[in-house]
C-alpha positions as CSV (number, residue, x, y, z in Angstrom):
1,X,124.4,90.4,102.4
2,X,123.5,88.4,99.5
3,X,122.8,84.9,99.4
4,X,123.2,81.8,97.3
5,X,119.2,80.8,96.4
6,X,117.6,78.4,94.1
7,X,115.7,78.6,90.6
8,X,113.6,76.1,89.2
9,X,113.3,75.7,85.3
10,X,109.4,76.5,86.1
11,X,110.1,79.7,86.5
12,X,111.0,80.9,83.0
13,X,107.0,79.8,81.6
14,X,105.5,80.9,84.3
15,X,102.4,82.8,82.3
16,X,101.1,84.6,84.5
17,X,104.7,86.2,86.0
18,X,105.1,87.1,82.4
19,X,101.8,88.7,82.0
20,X,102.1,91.2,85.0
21,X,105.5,91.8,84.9
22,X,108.5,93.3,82.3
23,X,111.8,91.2,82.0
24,X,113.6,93.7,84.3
25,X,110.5,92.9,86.9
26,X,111.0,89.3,86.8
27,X,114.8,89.9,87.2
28,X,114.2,92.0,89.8
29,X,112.0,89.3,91.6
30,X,115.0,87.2,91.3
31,X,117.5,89.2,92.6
32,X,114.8,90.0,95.6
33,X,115.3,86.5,96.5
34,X,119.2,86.6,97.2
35,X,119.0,89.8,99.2
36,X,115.6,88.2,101.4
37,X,116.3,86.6,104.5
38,X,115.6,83.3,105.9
39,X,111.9,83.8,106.1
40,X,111.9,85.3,102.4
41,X,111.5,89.3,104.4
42,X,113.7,92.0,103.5
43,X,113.6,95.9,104.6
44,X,112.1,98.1,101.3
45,X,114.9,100.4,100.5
46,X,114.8,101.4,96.7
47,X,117.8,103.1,96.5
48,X,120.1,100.1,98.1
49,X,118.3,97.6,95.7
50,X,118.5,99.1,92.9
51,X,122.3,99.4,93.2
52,X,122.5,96.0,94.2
53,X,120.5,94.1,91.9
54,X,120.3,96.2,88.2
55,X,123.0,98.4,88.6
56,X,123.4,98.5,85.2
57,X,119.8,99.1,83.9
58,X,117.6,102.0,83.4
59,X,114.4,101.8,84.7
60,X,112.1,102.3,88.3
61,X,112.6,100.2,90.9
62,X,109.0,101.4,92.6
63,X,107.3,100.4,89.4
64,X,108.7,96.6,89.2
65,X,108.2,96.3,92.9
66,X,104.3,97.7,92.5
67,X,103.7,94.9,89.6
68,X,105.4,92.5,91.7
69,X,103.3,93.3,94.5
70,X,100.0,93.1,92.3
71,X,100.4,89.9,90.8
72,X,100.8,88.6,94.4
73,X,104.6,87.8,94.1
74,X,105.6,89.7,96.9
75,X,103.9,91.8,99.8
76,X,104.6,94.9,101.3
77,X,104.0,95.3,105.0
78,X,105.3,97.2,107.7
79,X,105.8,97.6,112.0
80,X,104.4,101.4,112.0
81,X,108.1,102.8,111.4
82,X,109.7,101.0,108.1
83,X,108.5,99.3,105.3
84,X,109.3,95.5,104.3
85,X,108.7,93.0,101.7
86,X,107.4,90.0,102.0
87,X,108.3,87.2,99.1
88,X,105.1,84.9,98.6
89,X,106.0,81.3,99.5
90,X,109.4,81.8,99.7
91,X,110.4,78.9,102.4
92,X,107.9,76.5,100.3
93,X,111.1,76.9,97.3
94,X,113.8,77.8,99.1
95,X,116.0,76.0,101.6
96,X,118.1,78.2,103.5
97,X,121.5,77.1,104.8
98,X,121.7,76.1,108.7
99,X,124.0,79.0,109.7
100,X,121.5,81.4,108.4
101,X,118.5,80.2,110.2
102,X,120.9,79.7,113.1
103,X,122.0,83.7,113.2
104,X,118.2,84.7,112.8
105,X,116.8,88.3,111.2
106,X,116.1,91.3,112.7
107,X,113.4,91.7,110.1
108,X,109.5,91.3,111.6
109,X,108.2,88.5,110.5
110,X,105.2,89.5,107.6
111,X,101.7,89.8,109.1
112,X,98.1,91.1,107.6
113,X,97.8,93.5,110.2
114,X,101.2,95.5,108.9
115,X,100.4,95.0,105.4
116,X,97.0,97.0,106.3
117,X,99.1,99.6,107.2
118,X,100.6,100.0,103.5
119,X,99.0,102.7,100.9
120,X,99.7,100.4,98.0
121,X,99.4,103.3,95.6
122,X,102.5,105.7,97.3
123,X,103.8,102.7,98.9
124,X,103.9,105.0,101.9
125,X,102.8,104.6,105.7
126,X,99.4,105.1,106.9
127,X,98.3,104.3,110.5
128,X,95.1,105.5,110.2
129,X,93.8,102.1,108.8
130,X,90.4,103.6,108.1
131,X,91.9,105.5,105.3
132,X,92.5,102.4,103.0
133,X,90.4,100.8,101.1
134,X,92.0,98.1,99.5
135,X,89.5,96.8,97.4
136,X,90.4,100.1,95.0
137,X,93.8,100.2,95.9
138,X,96.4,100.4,93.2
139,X,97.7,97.5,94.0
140,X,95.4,94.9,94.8
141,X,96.6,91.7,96.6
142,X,96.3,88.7,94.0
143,X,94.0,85.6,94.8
144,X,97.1,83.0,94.4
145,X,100.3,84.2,96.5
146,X,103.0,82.3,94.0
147,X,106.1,82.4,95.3
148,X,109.0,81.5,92.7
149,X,106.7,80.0,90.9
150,X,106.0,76.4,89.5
151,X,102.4,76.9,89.4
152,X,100.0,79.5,88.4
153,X,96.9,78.1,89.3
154,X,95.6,79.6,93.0
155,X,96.2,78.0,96.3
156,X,93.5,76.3,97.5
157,X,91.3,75.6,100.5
158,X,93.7,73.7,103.2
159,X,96.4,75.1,102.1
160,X,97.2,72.6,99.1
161,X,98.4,74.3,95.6
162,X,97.4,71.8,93.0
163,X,100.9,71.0,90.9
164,X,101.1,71.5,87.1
165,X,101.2,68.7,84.3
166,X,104.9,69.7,84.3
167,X,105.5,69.1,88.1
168,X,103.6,66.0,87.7
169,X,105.8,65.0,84.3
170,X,109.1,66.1,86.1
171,X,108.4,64.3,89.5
172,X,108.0,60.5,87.4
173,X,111.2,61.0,85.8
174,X,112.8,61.7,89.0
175,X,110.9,58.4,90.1
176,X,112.0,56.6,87.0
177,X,108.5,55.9,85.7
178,X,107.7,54.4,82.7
179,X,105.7,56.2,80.0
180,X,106.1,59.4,82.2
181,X,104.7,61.7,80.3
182,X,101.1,59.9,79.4
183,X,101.1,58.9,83.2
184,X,101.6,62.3,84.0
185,X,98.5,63.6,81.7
186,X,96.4,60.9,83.0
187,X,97.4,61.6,86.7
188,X,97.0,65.4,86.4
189,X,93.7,65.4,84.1
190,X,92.0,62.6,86.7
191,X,92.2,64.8,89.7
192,X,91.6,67.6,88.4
193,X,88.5,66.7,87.5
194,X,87.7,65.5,90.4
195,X,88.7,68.9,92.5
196,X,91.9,67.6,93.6
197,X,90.3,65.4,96.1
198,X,91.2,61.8,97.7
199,X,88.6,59.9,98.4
200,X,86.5,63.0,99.6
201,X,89.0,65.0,101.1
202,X,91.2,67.7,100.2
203,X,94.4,66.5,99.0
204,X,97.4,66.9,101.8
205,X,100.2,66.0,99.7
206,X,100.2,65.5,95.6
207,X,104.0,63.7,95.7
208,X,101.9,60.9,97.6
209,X,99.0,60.9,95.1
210,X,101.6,60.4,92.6
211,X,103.5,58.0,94.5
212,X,100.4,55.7,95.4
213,X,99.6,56.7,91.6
214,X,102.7,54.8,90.6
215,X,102.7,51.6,92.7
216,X,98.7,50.7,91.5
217,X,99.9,51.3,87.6
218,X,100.4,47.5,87.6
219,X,97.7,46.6,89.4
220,X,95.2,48.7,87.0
221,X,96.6,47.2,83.9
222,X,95.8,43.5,85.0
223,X,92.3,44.4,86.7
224,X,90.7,43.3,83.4
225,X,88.9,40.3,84.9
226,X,85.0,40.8,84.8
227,X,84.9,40.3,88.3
228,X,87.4,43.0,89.4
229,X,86.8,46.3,89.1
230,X,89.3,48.1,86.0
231,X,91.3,50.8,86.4
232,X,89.4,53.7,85.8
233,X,86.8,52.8,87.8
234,X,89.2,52.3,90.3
235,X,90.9,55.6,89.7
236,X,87.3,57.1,90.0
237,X,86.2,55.4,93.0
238,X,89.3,56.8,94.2
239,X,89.0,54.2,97.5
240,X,92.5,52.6,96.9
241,X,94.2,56.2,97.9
242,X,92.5,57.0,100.6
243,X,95.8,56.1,102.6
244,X,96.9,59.3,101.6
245,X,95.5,61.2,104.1
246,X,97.0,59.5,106.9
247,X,100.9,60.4,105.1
């Protein structure tokens, strides 16, 4: 059954889903999305989805899916007997209705140890694990697992995925801040330069950086006094956000 999902305006510059993959691909990821359940899984049957999702368009399903799978958009995996896909991400963009999550999925939730089992280049079943080699596989898995994406830039260590300048630019205007898109340059281009750190810790959660960004704005514009320190050198100490890591 298909489902009502969300698409973020990200999506349509998203470089490197453009690069890997053909318009019908990247429509084909979306649809992928309304026929996934809860946990972003559905069962890989290419006949089915191609009649569901481009009907009307001539081209191989196997092929977009392979691309997809490539670029690290979605993964195949598998219990021994059937195959499945895996959307990268998915419950990081989408939030499924109650009543879904309520009825739960006969679908196996995606592991490593059944996506070993996939021969990426027939997209076929292979038990025999010491058959693969998936460093030369056809299709090898991506170092950044975007799901629907907003960012291209990789995941990093701790599980944090660094936002864009756009994420940044789009977050102040929800917040209502003033001169939002400089703020957002300055925000973005600070920590990336420093790693994406706070103090000297991974970042947990950028929305706070920004936040905590947002309330000190004041407070850097008026430390101009000789005897305070001013706001880039606070911004580089980066001591006033170490309160992040406790949000």
């Amino acid at each position: 059954m298909a489902r009502a999902r969300n698409i973020k305006p990200a999506f349509f510059s998203n470089d490197e889903l453009a690069e890997s993959n053909c318009a019908l691909g990247r429509l084909f990821f979306i649809g992928l999305w309304t026929i996934a359940d809860h946990n972003g899984n559905l069962e890989w049957r290419p006949k089915r989805l191609k009649a569901q999702l481009l009907p009307y368009d001539n081209c191989d399903i196997k092929e977009l899916a392979i691309n997809l799978d490539k670029s690290g958009f979605i993964r195949y995996y598998s219990d021994g007997d059937i195959l499945y896909i895996n959307i990268a991400k998915f419950s990081d963009h989408q939030n499924p209705h109650k009543n879904e999550k309520d009825k739960g999925t006969t679908i196996p939730t995606y592991s490593e140890e059944g996506r070993q089992l996939i021969d990426l280049n027939t997209l076929t079943i292979n038990p025999d694990k010491s058959r693969l080699n998936r460093e030369s596989s056809h299709s090898d898995p991506a170092d950044s697992l975007i799901l629907i994406p907003d960012s291209p830039i990789p995941k990093k260590r701790g599980g944090f995925s660094p936002p864009t300048r756009d994420e940044v630019f789009n977050y102040m205007v929800e917040k209502s801040v003033h001169n939002a898109n400089s703020e957002s340059e300055r925000f973005h281009d600070h920590y990336t330069s420093n790693g994406w750190k706070v103090s000297k810790n991974p970042m947990k959660d950028w929305k706070a950086a920004v936040r905590n960004w947002v309330k000190n704005i004041g407070q850097f514009e008026k430390s101009k006094a000789p005897d305070k320190p001013g706001a880039m050198d606070r911004l580089t100490d980066n001591s006033w956000a170490g309160e992040l890591i406790e949000h």
